[in-house]
C-alpha positions as CSV (number, residue, x, y, z in Angstrom):
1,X,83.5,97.0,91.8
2,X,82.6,99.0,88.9
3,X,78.4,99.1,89.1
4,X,78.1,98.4,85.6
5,X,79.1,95.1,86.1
6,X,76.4,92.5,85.8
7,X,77.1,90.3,88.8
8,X,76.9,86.6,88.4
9,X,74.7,85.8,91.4
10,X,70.8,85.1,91.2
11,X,68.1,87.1,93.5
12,X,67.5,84.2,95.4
13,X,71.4,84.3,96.2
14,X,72.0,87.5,96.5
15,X,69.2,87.8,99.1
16,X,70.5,84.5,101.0
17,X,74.5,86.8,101.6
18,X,72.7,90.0,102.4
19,X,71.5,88.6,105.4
20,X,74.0,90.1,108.1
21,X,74.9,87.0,110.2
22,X,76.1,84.1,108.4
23,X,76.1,80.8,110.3
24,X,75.8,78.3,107.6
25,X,79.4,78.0,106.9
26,X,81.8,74.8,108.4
27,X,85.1,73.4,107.7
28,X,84.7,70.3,105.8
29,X,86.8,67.2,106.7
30,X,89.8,67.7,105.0
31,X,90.4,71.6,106.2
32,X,89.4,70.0,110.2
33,X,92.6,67.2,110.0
34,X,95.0,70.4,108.1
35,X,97.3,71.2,111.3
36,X,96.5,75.3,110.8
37,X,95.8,76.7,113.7
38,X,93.8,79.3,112.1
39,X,92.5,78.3,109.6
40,X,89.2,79.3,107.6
41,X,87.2,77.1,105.6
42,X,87.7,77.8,101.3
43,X,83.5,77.6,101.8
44,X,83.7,81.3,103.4
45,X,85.9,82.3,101.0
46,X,84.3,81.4,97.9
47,X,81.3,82.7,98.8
48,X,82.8,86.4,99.4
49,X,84.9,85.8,96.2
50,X,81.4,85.1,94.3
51,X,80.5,88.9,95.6
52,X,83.0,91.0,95.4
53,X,85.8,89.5,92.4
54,X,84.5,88.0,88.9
55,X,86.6,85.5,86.9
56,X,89.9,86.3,85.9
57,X,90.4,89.1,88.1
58,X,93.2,88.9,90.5
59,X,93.2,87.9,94.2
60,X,95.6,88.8,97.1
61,X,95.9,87.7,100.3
62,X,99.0,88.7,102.3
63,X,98.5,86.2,105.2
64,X,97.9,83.5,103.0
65,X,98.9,80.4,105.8
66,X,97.1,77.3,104.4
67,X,95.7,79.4,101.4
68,X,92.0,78.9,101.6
69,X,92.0,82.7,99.4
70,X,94.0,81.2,96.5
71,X,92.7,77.2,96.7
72,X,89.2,78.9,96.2
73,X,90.3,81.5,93.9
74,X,92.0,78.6,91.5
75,X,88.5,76.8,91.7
76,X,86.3,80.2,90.5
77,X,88.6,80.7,87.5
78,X,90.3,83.6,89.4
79,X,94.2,84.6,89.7
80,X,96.0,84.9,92.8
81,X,99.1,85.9,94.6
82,X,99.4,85.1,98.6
83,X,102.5,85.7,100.7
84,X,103.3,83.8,103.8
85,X,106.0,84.4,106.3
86,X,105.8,80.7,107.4
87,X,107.7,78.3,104.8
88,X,106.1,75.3,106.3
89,X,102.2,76.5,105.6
90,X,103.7,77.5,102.2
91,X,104.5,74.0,101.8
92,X,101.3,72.9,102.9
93,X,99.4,75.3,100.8
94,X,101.5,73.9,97.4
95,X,100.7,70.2,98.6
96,X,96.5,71.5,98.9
97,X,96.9,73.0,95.3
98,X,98.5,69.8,94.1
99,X,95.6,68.1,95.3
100,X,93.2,70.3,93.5
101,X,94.8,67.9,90.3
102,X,94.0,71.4,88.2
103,X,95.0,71.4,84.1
104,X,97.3,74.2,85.1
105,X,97.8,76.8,87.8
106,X,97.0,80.8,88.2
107,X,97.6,81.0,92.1
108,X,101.3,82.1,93.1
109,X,102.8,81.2,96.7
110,X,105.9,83.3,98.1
111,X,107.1,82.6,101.4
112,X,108.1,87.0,102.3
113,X,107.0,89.0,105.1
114,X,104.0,90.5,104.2
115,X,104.9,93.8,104.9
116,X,107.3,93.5,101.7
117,X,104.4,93.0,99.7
118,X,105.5,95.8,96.8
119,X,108.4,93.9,95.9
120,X,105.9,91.0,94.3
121,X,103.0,93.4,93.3
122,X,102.8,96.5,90.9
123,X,100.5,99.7,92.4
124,X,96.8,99.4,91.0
125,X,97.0,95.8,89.9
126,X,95.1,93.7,92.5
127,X,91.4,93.3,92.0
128,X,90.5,92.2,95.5
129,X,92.4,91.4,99.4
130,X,90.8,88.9,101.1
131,X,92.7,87.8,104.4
132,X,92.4,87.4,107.9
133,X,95.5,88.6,109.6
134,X,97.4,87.6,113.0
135,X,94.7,88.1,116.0
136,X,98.0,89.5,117.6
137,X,99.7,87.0,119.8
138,X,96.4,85.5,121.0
139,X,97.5,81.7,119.7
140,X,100.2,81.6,122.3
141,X,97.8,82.3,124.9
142,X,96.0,79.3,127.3
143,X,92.4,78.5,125.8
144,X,90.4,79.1,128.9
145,X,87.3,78.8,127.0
146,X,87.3,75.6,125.3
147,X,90.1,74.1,126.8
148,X,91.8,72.6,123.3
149,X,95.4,72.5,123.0
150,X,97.6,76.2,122.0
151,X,99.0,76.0,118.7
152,X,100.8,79.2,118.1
153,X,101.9,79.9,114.4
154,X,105.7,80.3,114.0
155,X,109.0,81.1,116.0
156,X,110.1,83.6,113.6
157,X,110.7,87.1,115.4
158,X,109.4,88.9,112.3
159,X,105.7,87.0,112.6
160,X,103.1,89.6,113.7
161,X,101.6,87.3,115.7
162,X,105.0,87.2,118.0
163,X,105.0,90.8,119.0
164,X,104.5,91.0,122.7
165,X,103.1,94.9,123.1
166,X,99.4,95.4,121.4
167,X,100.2,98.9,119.7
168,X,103.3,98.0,118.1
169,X,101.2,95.0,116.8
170,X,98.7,97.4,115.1
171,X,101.1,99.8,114.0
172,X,103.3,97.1,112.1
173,X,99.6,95.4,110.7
174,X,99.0,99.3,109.2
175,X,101.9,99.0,107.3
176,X,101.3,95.6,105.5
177,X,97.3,97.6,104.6
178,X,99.2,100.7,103.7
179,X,101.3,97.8,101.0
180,X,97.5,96.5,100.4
181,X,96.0,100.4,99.2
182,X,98.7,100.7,97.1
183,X,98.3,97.4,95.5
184,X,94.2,97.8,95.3
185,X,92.5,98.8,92.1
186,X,90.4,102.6,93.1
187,X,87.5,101.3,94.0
188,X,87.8,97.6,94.8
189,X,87.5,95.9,98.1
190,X,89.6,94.8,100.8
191,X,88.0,92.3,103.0
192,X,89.2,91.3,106.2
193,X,87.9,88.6,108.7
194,X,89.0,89.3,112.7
195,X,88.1,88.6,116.0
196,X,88.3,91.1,118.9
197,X,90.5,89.9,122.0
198,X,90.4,89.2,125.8
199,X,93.5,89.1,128.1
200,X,92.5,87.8,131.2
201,X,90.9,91.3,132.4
202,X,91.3,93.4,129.4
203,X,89.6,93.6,125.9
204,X,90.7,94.3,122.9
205,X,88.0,95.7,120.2
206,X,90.5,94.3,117.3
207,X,88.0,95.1,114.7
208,X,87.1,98.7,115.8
209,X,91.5,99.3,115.8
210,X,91.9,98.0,112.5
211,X,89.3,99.6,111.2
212,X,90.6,102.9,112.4
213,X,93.9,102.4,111.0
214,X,92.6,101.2,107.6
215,X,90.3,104.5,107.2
216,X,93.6,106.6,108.6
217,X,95.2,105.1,105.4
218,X,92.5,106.8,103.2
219,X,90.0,102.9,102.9
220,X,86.4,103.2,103.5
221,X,84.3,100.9,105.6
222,X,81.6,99.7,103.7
223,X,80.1,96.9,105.4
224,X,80.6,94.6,108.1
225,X,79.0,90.8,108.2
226,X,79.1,88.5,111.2
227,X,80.5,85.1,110.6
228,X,79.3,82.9,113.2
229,X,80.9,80.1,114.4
230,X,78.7,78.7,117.2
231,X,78.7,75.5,115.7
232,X,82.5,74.9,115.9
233,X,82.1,75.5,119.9
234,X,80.9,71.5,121.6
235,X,82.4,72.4,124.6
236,X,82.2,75.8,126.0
237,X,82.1,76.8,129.5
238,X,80.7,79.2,131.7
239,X,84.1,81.7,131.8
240,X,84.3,84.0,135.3
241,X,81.8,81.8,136.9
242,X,80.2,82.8,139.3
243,X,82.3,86.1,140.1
244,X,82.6,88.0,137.0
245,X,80.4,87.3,133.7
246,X,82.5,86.9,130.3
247,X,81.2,86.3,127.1
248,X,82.2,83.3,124.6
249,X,83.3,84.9,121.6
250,X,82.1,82.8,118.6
251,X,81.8,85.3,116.2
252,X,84.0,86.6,113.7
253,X,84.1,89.8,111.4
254,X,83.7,90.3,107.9
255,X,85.5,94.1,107.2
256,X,84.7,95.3,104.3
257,X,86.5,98.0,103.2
258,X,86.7,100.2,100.0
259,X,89.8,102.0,98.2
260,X,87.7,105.2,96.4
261,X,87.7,105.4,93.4
């Protein structure tokens, strides 16, 4: 964002985001009945949007799902384009943006594969990504933690979240970011929120791979903030008990990354 830019928050405000671990943010009722299985609340959202975009400016997400990015964009005055490979969540997003009863619309919808992303978007155009992307196939596996019922996203073989082998999974995620650069004013931000992995014995650092393939395609990590989600969590339990310790994973990451100017 250019530094000359006065930004809209006040000190008190400003000093309140800073902080590096955000806990203060929930669902509210209407996002907890949506039948998302991923879903993050537009309160997140518009907060980051209040940083890092200013009104009018235009908004992509390329995983848009229920489209929290472009619900909250629509609200701050913002534009938006999101693209979901899921025609039933596009659907779902249109009936949330409906609901929003708005005098008109600047959010757009398409139901693509994200990794086609340059057919809908010219280079240098897009004043801010904000996504979270597939956590690979991890919604098709058993919840061991919390015991709540699978919902995995789609059948469709070209979903990321359906590939089977973890590397092919990043490699085919680099390509929808190396779609993202291109679309991404120099200098403007592309945020995204993960959550790192576990497969019954193995880890996977999600957040340390992608951010390694999204420096390889020439971004710069800026920042990271911790988004946690502790309060979502009622009924946890103690995992590997008592042979082998495992941590609950209740966080989330904030990546912020920069195209140079």
């Amino acid at each position: 964002m250019n530094n000359k830019i006065r930004s809209k928050l006040d000190g008190r405000t400003w000093t309140k985001y800073s902080i590096s671990v955000w806990s203060d943010i929930q669902k509210n009722p209407q996002e907890k009945r949506l039948k998302h299985p991923a879903l993050f609340p537009t309160a997140l959202v518009e907060r980051l949007l209040e940083i890092y975009a200013h009104r009018g400016e235009m908004i992509l997400d390329p995983f848009l799902g229920s489209g929290s990015t472009l619900i909250a964009a629509q609200r701050l005055g913002m534009k938006g384009i999101g693209l979901d490979i899921s025609k039933d969540y596009i659907r779902l997003f249109h009936k949330r943006l409906l609901d929003e009863k708005a005098d008109s619309y600047t959010v757009q919808a398409i139901n693509d594969d994200a990794r086609y992303l340059s057919k809908y978007v010219v280079p240098g155009t897009v004043d801010l990504c904000l996504t979270s992307p597939p956590y690979w196939n991890v919604l098709r596996a058993k919840r061991s933690a919390d015991f709540k019922p699978g919902r995995y996203y789609s059948d469709n073989l070209n979903d990321l979240g359906n590939i089977g082998n973890y590397d092919l999974f990043l490699d085919e995620l680099k390509c929808v970011f190396s779609e993202v650069y291109t679309a991404l004013k120099k200098g403007r931000y592309c945020l995204a929120i993960v959550m790192d992995i576990r497969k019954k014995n193995r880890f996977y650092p999600l957040h340390m791979d992608l951010t390694r393939n999204l420096t390889d395609l020439g971004f710069i990590l800026d920042d990271i903030i911790i988004w946690d989600r502790r309060m979502e969590y009622n009924n946890l339990r103690p995992l590997g008990f008592p042979y082998v310790f495992r941590v609950n994973k209740v966080h989330e990451y904030i990546l912020i990354f920069q195209k140079p100017l």
